[in-house]
C-alpha positions in Angstrom: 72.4 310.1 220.2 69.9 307.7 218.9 67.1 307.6 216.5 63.4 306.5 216.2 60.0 307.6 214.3 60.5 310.7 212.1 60.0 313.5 210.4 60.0 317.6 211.6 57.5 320.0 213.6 58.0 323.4 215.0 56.2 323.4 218.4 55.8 327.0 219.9 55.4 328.0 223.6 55.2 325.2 226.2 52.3 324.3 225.2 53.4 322.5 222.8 51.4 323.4 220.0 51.9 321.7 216.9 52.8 324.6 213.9 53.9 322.6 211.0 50.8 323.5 208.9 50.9 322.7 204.9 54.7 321.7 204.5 54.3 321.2 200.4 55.9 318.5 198.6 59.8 318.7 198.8 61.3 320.5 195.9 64.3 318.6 195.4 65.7 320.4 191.8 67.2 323.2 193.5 70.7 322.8 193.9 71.3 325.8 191.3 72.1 329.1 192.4 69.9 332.7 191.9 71.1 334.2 188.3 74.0 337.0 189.4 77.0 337.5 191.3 77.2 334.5 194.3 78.0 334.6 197.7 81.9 334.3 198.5 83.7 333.0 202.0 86.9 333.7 203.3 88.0 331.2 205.3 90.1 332.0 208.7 92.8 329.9 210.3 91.8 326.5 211.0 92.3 325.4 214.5 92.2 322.2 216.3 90.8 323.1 219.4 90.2 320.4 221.5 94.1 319.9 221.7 93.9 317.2 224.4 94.5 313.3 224.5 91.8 310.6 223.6 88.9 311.0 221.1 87.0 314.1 220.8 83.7 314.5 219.2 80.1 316.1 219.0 80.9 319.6 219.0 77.9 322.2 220.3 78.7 325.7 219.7 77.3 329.1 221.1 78.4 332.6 220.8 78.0 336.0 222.1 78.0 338.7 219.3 78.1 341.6 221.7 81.9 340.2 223.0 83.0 338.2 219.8 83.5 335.1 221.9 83.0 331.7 220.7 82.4 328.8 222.9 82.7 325.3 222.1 81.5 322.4 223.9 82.2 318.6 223.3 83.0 314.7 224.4 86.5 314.7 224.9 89.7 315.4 227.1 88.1 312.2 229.3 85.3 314.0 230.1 83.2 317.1 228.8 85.6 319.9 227.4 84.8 323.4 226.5 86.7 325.8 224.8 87.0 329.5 224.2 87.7 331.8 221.2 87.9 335.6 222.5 88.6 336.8 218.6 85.6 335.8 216.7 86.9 332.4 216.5 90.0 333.0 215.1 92.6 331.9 218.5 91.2 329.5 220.9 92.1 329.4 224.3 93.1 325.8 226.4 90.3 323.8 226.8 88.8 323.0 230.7 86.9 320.2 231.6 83.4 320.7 233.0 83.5 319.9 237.1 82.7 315.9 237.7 82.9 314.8 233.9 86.6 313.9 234.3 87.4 310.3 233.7 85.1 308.5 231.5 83.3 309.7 227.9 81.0 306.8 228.4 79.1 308.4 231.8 78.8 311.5 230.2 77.3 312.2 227.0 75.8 314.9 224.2 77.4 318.1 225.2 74.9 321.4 224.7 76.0 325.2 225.3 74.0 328.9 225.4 75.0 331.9 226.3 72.5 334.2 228.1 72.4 337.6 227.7 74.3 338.9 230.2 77.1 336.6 229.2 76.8 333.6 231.7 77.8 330.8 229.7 75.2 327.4 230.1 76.9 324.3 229.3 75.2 320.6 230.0 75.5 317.3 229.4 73.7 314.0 229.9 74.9 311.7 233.0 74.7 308.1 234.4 74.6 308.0 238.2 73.1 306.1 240.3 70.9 304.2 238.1 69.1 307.6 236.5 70.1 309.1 233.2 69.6 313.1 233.4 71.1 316.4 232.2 73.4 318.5 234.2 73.8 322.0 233.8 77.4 324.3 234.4 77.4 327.6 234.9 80.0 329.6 234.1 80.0 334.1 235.2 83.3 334.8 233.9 83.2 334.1 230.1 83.7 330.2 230.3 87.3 330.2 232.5 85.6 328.6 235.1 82.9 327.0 235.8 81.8 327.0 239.7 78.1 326.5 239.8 76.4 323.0 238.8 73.1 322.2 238.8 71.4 318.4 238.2 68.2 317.5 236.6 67.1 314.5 238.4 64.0 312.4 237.4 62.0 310.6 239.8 62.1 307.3 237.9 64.6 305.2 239.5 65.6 303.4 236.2 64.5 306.4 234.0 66.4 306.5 230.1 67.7 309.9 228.8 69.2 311.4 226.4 70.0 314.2 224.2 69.9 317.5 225.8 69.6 321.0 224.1 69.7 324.3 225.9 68.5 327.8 224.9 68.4 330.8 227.4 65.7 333.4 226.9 65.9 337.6 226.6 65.3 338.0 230.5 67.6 335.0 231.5 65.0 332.5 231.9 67.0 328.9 231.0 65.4 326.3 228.9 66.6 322.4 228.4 65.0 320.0 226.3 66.1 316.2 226.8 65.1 312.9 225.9 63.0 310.7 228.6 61.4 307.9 229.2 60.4 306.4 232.2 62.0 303.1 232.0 64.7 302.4 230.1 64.2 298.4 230.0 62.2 299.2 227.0 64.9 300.8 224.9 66.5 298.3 222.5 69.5 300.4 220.2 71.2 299.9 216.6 74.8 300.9 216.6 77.0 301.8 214.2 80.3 300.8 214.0 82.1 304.0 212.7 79.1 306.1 214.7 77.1 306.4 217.5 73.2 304.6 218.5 69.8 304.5 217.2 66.9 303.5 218.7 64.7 300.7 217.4 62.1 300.6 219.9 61.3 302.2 223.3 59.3 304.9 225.1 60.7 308.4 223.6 59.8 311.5 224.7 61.0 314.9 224.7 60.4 316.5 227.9 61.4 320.5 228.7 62.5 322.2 232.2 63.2 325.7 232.7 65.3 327.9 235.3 64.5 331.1 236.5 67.3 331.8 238.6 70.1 331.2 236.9 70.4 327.7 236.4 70.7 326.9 240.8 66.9 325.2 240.7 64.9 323.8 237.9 60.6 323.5 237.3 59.2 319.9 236.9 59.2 318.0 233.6 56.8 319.3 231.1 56.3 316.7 228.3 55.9 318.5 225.2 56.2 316.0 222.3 52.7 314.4 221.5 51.4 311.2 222.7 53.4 311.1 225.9 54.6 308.5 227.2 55.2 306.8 223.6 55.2 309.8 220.9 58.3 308.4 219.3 60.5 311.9 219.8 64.5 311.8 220.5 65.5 315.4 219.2 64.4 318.8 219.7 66.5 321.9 219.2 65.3 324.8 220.2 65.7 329.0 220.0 64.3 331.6 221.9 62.6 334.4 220.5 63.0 338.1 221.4 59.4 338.0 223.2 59.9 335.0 224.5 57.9 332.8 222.2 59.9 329.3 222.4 59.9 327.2 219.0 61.0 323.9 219.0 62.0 321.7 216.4 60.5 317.8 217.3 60.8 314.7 214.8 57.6 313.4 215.3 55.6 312.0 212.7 56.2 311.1 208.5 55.5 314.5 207.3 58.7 315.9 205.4 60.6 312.7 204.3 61.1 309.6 206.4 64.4 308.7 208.5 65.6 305.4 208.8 66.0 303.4 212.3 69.7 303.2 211.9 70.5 306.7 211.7 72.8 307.6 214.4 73.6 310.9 213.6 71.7 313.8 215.5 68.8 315.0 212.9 67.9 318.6 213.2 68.6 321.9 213.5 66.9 325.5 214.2 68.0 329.1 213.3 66.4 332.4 214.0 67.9 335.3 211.8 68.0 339.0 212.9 64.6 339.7 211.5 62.7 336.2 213.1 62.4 333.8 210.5 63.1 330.7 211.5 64.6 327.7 209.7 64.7 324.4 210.0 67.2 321.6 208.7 67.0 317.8 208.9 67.9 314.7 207.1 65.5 312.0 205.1 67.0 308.5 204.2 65.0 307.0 200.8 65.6 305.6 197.4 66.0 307.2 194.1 64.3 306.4 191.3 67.3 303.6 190.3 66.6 301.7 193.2 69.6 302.7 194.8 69.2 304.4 198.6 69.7 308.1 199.3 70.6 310.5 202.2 69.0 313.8 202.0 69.3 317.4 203.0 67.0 320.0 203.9 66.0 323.4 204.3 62.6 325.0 205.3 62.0 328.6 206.6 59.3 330.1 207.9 58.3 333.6 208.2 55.1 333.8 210.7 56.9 332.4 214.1 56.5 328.8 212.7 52.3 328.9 211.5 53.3 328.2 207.7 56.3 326.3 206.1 56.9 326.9 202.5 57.8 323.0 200.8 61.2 322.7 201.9 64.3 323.2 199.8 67.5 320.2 198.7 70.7 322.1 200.4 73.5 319.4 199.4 73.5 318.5 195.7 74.2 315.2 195.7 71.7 311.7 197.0 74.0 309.5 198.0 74.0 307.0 200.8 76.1 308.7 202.8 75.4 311.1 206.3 74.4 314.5 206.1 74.7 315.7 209.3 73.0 319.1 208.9 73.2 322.2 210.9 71.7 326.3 210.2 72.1 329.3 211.4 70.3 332.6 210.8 71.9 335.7 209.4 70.4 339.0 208.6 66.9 339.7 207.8 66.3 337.0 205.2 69.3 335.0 205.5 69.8 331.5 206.6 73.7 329.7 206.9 74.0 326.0 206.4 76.5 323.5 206.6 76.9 320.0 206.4 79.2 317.1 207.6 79.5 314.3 205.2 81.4 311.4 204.1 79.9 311.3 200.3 82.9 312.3 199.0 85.1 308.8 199.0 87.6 310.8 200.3 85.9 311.0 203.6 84.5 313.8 205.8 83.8 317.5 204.6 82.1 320.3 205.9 80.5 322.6 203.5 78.9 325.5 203.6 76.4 327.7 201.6 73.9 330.7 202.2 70.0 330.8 201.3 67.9 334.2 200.8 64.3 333.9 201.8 63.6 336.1 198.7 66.1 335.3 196.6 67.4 331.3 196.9 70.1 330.2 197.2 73.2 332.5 197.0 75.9 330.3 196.5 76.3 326.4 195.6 78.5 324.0 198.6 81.7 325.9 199.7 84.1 323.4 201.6 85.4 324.6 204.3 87.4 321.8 205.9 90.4 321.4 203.5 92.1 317.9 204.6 88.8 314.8 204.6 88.8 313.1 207.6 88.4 309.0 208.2 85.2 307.6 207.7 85.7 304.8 209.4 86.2 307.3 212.8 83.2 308.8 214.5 83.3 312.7 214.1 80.3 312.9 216.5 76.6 313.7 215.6 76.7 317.2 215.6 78.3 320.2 214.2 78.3 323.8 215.5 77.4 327.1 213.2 76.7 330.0 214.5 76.4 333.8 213.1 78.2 336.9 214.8 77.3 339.1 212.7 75.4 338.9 209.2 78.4 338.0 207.7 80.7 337.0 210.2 80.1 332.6 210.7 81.8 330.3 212.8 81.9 326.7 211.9 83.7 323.5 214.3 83.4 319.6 213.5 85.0 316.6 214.5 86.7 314.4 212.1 90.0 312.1 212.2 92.7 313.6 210.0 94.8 310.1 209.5 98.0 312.4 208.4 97.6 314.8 211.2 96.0 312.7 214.3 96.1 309.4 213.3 93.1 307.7 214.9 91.9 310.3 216.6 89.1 312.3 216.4 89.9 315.8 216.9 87.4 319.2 217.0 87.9 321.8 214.3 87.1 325.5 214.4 87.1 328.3 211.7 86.1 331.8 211.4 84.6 332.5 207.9 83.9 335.7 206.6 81.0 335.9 203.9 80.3 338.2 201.1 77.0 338.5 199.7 75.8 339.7 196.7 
């Protein structure tokens, strides 16, 4: 996944209205905790559950609360790999690899999963063939064994570029995928990282949306939906699906909340929706502080009218160093937002941590690590995370990260159940 201009928007409905109204000046002294008893976490069995040969990275997650199943979808096992938890997370079954992905992790790319709510598990990825770059999107009807049905986005640009796909499925089954297009990908020139993935540096970027009303078997046209099509400078949007219906997207857009720098390779941005609709938002700035030195920042916003108004948003990890923050949130119960984080700022190497924020309260807890080994910095964990809520205190978590003492130089995909207790 790649990188270009930046900063964070909430567009609602496909018409792509622009709802990031007064986003106030970042309050950055807020790493404390409310006054009182804080938040605890329990944290399950820690499982490596890709299991399979080869590196292994960019874990997606999805999860359907009525079952307890968790679903985890990533690069790996020479292809696309998903994986099932039928416990909440806490055993993992064998993962399969997604039909026609088998064989090369360079062809396929930036895995993305939903469950719909009769339990038909969406899973896609991005694919080169035949001179197009596009999204393809599995189907599975028996709780992600298999995966029969497999559907292809195709562009009508013969040379289009494409890129990071996110998928969402709505409360009558309608499907939603955003991805990254532009028309020609000749225009594209990249930075990349050697312990991480691509940005961009220049290009046409777009984010473009499709929608399925059958089930994923046929797919609407492209609807652009970031602003100033063909050139508007987006490469990321998340997205959730509201119990009307409403669609809110998060888009990086424009210099409104913090700048990101062209060499971020790391995916920037994520969206939540808790039980009562708030909706968060969390991303990554790249700056200086006021020694000179540069900084990698954290962030939190929430909103609690569908996206109109965005309180200033909040610091979630503590420290500014120059190191990735690769950010993810979930919502919780009414109120209640779940965040983690994947970084290297510890010299140790790579940690996920953990802590909960109250709408009216703050923060409930400072970071809680869940990983407990660090893994290598100088191995590509992937530019995502997965977090996702089955209940209001029940959390799963997975990340990638190279454990040198377990899998020597091997990324591998982590998954752990964690059981919260608020105050």
């Amino acid at each position: 996944m790649f990188r270009y201009l930046q900063s964070f928007r909430v567009v609602a409905a496909l018409s792509a209205i622009i709802l990031a109204a007064v986003m106030g000046t970042a309050r950055t002294a807020n790493a404390a905790t409310t006054a009182g008893p804080a938040a605890s976490y329990q944290v399950g069995p820690i499982t490596d559950v890709s299991s399979c040969s080869g590196q292994n990275a960019e874990v997606e997650q999805a999860v359907d609360p009525k079952l307890g199943y968790v679903y985890e979808e990533w690069m790996g096992c020479r292809g696309i790999a998903v994986a099932r938890s039928a416990d909440g997370g806490r055993t993992w079954d064998a993962p399969v690899s997604l039909p026609g992905t088998v064989g090369s992790n360079v062809n396929t790319w930036d895995p993305a999963i939903a469950v719909a709510p009769d339990g038909t598990v969406y899973a896609s990825f991005m694919l080169a063939r035949n001179g197009r770059y596009y999204p393809v999107v599995d189907a599975s009807f028996d709780h992600g064994v298999t995966f029969p049905q497999s559907s292809s986005l195709i562009p009508p640009d013969a040379k289009n570029w494409g890129d990071r796909d996110f998928i969402a499925v709505g409360p009558d089954g309608t499907v939603y995928v955003t991805w990254d297009y532009g028309p020609e990908r000749t225009s594209i020139t990249y930075i990349c990282a050697s312990n991480g993935s691509c940005a961009f540096a220049t290009g046409d970027l777009n984010v473009v949306m499709q929608k399925s009303t059958d089930g994923g078997q046929t797919w609407s046209k492209m609807s652009d939906i970031s602003p100033g099509f063909p050139a508007s400078g987006g490469d990321s949007a998340p997205l959730v699906v509201e119990p009307d219906g409403r669609i809110d997207v998060l888009l990086a857009v424009g210099p409104r909340a913090g700048t990101m720098s062209l060499s971020e390779w790391w995916i920037d941005g994520g969206i939540g929706i808790d039980s009562a609709g708030n909706l968060y938002a969390t991303w990554d700035t790249q700056g200086t502080n006021p020694d000179g030195s540069a900084n990698d920042i954290g962030w939190l916003a929430f909103s609690t009218d569908h996206g109109a108004h965005w309180p200033a948003p909040l610091q979630v990890p503590p420290d500014r160093l120059n190191a990735p923050h690769i950010m993810e949130v979930t919502g919780g119960g009414s109120g209640i937002a779940y965040v983690s984080w994947l970084s290297d700022s510890n010299p140790a190497g790579y940690a996920l941590y953990v802590r909960v924020f109250s709408i009216a309260r703050g923060w409930l807890s400072g970071p809680a690590q869940i990983s407990t080994d660090y893994g290598s910095s100088a191995v590509w964990p992937g530019d995502t995370t997965g977090l996702s809520a089955l209940s209001p205190t029940d959390i799963v978590a997975s990340w990638g990260s190279d454990y040198p003492d377990l899998s020597g130089k091997q990324a591998e995909i982590y998954a752990a159940n964690i059981a919260a207790t608020l105050p």
